[in-house]
N, CA and C atoms as an extended XYZ file, in Angstrom:
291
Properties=species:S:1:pos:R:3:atomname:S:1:resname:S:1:resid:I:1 pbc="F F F"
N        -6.007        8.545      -15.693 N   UNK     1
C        -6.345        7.474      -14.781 CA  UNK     1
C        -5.676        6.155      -15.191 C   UNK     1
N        -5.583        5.871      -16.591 N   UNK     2
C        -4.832        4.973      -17.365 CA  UNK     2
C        -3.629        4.801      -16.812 C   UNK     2
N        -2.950        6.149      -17.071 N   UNK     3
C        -1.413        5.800      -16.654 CA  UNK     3
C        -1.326        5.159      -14.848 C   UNK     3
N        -2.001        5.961      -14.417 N   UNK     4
C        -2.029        5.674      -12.715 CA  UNK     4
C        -2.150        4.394      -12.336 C   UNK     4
N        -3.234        3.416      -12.680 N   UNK     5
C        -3.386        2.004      -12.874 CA  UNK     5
C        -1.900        1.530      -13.236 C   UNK     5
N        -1.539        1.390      -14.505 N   UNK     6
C        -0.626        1.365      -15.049 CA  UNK     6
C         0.661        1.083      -14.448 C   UNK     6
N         1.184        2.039      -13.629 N   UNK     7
C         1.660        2.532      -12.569 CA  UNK     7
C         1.588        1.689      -11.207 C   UNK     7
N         0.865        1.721      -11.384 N   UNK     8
C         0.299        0.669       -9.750 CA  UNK     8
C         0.076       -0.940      -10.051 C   UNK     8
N         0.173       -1.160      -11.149 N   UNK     9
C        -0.153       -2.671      -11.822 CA  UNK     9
C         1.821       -3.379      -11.920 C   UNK     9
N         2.417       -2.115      -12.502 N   UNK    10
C         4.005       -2.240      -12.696 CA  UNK    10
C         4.569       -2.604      -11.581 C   UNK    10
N         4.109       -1.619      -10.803 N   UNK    11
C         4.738       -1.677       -9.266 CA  UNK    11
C         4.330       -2.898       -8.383 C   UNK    11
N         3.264       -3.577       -8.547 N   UNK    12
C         2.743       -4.988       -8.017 CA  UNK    12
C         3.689       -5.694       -8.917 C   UNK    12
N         4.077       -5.925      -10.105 N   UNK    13
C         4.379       -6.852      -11.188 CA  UNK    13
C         5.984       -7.198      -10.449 C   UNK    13
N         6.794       -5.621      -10.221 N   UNK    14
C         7.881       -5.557      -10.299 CA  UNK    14
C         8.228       -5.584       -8.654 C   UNK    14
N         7.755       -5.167       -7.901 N   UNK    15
C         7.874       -6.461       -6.531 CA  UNK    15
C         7.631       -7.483       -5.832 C   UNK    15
N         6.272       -8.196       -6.506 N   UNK    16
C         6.027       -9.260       -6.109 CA  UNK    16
C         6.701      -10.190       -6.985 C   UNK    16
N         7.039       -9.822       -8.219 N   UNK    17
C         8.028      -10.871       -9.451 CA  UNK    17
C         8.508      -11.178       -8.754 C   UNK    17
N        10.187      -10.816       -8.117 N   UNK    18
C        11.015      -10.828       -7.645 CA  UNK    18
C        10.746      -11.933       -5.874 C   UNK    18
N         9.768      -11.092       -5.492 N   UNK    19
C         9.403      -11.910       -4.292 CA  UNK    19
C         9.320      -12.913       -4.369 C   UNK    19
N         8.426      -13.540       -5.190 N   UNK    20
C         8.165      -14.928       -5.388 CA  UNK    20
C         9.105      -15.909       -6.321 C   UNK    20
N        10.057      -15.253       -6.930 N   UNK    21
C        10.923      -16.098       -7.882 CA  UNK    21
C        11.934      -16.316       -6.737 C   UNK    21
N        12.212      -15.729       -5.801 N   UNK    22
C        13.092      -15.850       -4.480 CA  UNK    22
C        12.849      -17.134       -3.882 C   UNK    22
N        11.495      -16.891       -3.068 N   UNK    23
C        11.333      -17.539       -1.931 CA  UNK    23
C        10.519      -18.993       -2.800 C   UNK    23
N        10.549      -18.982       -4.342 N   UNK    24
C        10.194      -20.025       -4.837 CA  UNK    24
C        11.329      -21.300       -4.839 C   UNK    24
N        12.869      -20.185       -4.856 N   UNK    25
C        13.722      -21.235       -4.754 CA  UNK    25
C        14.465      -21.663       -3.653 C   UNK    25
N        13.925      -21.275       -2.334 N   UNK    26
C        13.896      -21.640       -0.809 CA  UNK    26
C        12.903      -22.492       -0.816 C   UNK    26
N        12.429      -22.383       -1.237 N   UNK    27
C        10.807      -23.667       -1.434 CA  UNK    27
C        11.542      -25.088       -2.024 C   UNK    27
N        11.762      -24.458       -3.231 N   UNK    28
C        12.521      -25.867       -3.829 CA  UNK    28
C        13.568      -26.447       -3.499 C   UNK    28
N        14.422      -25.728       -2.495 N   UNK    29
C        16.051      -26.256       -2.214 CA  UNK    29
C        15.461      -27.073       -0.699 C   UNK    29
N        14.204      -26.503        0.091 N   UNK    30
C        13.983      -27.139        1.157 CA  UNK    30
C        13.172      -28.342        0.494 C   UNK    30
N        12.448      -28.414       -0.549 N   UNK    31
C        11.878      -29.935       -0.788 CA  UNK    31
C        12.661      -30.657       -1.176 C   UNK    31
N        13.822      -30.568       -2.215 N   UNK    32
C        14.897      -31.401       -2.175 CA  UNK    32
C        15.612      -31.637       -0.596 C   UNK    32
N        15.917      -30.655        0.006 N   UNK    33
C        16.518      -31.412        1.499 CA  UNK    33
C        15.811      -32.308        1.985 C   UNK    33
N        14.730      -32.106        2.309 N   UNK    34
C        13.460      -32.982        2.892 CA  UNK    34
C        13.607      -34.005        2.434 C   UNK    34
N        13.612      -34.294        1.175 N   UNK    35
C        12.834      -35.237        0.348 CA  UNK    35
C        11.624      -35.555       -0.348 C   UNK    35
N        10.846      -34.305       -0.352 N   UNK    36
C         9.404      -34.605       -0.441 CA  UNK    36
C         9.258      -34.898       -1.686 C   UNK    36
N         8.063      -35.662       -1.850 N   UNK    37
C         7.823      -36.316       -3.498 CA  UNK    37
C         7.367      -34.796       -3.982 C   UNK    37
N         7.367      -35.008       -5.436 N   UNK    38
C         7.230      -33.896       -5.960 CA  UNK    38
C         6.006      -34.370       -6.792 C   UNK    38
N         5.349      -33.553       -6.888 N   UNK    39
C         4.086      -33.515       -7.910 CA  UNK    39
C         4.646      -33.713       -9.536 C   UNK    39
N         4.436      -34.465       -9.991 N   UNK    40
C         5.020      -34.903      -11.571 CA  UNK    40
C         4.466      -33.869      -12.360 C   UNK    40
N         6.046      -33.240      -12.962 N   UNK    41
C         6.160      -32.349      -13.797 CA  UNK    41
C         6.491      -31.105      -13.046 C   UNK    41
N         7.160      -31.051      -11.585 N   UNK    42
C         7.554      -29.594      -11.176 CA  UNK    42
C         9.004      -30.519      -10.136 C   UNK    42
N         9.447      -31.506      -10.794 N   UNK    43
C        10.920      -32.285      -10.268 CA  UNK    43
C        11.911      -30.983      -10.676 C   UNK    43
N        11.915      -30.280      -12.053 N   UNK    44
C        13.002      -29.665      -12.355 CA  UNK    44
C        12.501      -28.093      -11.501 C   UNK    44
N        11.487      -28.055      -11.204 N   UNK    45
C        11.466      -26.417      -10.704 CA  UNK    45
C        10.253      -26.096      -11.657 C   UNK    45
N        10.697      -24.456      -11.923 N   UNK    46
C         9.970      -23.866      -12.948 CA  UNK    46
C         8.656      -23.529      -12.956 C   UNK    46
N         7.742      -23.596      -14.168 N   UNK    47
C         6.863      -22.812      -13.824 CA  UNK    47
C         5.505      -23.702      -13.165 C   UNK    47
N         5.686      -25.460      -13.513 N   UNK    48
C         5.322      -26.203      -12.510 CA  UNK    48
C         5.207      -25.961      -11.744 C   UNK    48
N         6.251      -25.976      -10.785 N   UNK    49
C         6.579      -25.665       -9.027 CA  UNK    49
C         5.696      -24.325       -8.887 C   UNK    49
N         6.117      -23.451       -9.815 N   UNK    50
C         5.767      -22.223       -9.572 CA  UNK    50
C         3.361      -22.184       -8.778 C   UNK    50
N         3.174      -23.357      -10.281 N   UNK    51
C         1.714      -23.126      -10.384 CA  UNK    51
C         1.571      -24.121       -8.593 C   UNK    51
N         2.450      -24.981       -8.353 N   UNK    52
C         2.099      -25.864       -7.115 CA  UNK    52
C         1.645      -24.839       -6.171 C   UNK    52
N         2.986      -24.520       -5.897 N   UNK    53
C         2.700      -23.047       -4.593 CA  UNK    53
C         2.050      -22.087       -4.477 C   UNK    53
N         1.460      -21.573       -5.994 N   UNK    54
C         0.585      -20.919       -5.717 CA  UNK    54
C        -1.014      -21.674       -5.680 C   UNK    54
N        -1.203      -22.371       -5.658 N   UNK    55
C        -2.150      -23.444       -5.282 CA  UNK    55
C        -2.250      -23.902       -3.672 C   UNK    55
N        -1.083      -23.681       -3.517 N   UNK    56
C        -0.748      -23.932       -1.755 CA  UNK    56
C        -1.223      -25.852       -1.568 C   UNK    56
N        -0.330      -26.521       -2.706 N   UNK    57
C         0.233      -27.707       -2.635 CA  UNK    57
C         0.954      -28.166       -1.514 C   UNK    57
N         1.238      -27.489       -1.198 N   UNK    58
C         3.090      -27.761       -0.293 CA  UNK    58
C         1.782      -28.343        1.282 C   UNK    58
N         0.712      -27.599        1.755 N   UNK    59
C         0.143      -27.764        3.308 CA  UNK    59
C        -0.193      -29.421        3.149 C   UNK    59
N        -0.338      -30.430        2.535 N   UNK    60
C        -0.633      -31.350        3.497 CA  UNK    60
C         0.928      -32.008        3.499 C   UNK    60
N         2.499      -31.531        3.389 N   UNK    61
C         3.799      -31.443        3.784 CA  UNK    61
C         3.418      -31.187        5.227 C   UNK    61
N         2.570      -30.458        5.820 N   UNK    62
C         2.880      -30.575        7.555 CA  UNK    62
C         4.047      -29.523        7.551 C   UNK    62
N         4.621      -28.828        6.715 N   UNK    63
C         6.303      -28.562        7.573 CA  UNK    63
C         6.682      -27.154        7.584 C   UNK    63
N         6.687      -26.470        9.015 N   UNK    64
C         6.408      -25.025        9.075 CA  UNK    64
C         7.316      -24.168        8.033 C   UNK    64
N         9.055      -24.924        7.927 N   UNK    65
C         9.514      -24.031        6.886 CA  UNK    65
C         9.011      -24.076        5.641 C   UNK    65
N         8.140      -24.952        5.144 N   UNK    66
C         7.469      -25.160        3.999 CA  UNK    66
C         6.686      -24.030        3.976 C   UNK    66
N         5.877      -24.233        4.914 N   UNK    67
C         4.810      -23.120        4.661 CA  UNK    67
C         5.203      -22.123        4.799 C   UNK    67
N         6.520      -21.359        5.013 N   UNK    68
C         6.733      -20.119        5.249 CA  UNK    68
C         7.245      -19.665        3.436 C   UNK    68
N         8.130      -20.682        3.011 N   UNK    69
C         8.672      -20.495        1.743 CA  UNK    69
C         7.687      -20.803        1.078 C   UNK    69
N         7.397      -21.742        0.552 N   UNK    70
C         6.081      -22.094       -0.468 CA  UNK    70
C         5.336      -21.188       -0.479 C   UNK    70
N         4.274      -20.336        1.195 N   UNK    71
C         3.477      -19.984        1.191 CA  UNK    71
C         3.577      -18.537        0.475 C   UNK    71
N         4.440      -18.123        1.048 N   UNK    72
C         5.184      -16.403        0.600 CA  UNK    72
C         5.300      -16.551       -0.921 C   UNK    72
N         5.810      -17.954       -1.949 N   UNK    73
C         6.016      -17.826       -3.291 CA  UNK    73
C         4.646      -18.033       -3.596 C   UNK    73
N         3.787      -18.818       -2.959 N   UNK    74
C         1.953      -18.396       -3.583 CA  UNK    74
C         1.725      -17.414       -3.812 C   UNK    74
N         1.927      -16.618       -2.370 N   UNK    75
C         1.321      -15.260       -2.123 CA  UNK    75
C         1.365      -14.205       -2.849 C   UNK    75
N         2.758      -13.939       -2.792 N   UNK    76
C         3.921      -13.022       -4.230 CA  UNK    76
C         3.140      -13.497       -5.637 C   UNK    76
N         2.936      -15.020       -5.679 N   UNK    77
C         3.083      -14.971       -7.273 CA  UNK    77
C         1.553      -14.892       -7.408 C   UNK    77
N         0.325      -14.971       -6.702 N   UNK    78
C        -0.903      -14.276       -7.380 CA  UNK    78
C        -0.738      -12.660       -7.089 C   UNK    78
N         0.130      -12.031       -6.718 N   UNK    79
C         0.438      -10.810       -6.369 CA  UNK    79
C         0.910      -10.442       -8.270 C   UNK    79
N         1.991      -11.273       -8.524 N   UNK    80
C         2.910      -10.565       -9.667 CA  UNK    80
C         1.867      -11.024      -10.510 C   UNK    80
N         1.055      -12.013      -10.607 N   UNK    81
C         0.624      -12.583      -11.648 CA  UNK    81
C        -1.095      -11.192      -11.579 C   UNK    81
N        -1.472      -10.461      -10.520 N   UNK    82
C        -2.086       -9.566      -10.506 CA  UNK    82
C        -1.477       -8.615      -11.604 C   UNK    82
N        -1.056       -8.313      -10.751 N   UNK    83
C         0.291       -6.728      -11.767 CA  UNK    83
C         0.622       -7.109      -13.001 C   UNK    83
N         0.742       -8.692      -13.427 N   UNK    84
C         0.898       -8.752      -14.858 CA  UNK    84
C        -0.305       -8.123      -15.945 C   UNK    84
N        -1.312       -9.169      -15.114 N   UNK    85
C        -2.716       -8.760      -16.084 CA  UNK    85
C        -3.141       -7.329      -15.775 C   UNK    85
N        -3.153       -7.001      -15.052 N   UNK    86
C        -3.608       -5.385      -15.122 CA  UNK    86
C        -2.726       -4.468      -15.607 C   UNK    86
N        -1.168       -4.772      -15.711 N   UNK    87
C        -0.421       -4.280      -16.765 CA  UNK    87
C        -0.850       -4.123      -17.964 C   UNK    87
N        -0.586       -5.835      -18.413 N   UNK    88
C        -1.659       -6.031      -19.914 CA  UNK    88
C        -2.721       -5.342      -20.023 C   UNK    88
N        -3.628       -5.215      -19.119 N   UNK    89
C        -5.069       -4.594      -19.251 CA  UNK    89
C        -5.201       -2.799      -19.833 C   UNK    89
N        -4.175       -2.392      -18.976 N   UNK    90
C        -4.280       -1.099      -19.227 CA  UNK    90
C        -3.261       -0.477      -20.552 C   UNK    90
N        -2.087       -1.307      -20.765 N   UNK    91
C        -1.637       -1.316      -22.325 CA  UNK    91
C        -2.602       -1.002      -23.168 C   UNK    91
N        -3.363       -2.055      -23.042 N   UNK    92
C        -4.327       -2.770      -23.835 CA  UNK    92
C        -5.670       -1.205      -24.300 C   UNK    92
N        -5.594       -1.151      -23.320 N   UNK    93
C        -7.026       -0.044      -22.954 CA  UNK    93
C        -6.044        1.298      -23.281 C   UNK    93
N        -4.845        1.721      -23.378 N   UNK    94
C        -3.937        2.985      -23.518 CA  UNK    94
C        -4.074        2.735      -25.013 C   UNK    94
N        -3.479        1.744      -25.808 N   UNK    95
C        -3.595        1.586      -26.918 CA  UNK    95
C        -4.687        1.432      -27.637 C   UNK    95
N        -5.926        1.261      -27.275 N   UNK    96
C        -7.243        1.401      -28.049 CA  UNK    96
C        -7.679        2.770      -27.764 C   UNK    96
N        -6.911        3.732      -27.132 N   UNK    97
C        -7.633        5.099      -26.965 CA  UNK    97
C        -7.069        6.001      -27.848 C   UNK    97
């Protein structure tokens, strides 16, 4: 049952990663076009920006491509950030057995 979790924790980790490191930097190339102020300490990107969007910072921006990019790198990244910890979890629980 271990491995199966396991399995299914990887597979969240290893497509939503990707999802959201994407559409995180359609997020950021449209707030630089815009102009929008940036929340101090996510000017360079990274894992700042990262924690903004998944917070869903970006909605009082008003701006539909915002919310399509931002929203999708929230979405994805409590997705990957799922699949991380239940990765960890079941390591964790494989190796104490």
């Amino acid at each position: 049952m271990v491995q199966a979790l396991l399995f299914f924790f990887l597979g969240l980790a290893g497509s939503a990663g990707p999802g959201h490191f994407g559409f995180r930097v359609l997020a950021y190339r449209h707030h630089l076009d815009r102009n929008y102020p940036f929340v101090p300490g996510s000017e360079q990107g990274g894992w700042h920006y990262s924690w903004w969007t998944m917070r869903f910072g970006f909605l009082p921006l008003k701006d539909s491509a915002m919310n399509v990019f931002a929203g999708n790198a929230g979405v994805m990244g409590w997705i990957a950030l799922l699949g991380v910890v239940g990765t960890g979890m079941c390591i964790a629980v494989k190796a104490g057995a």
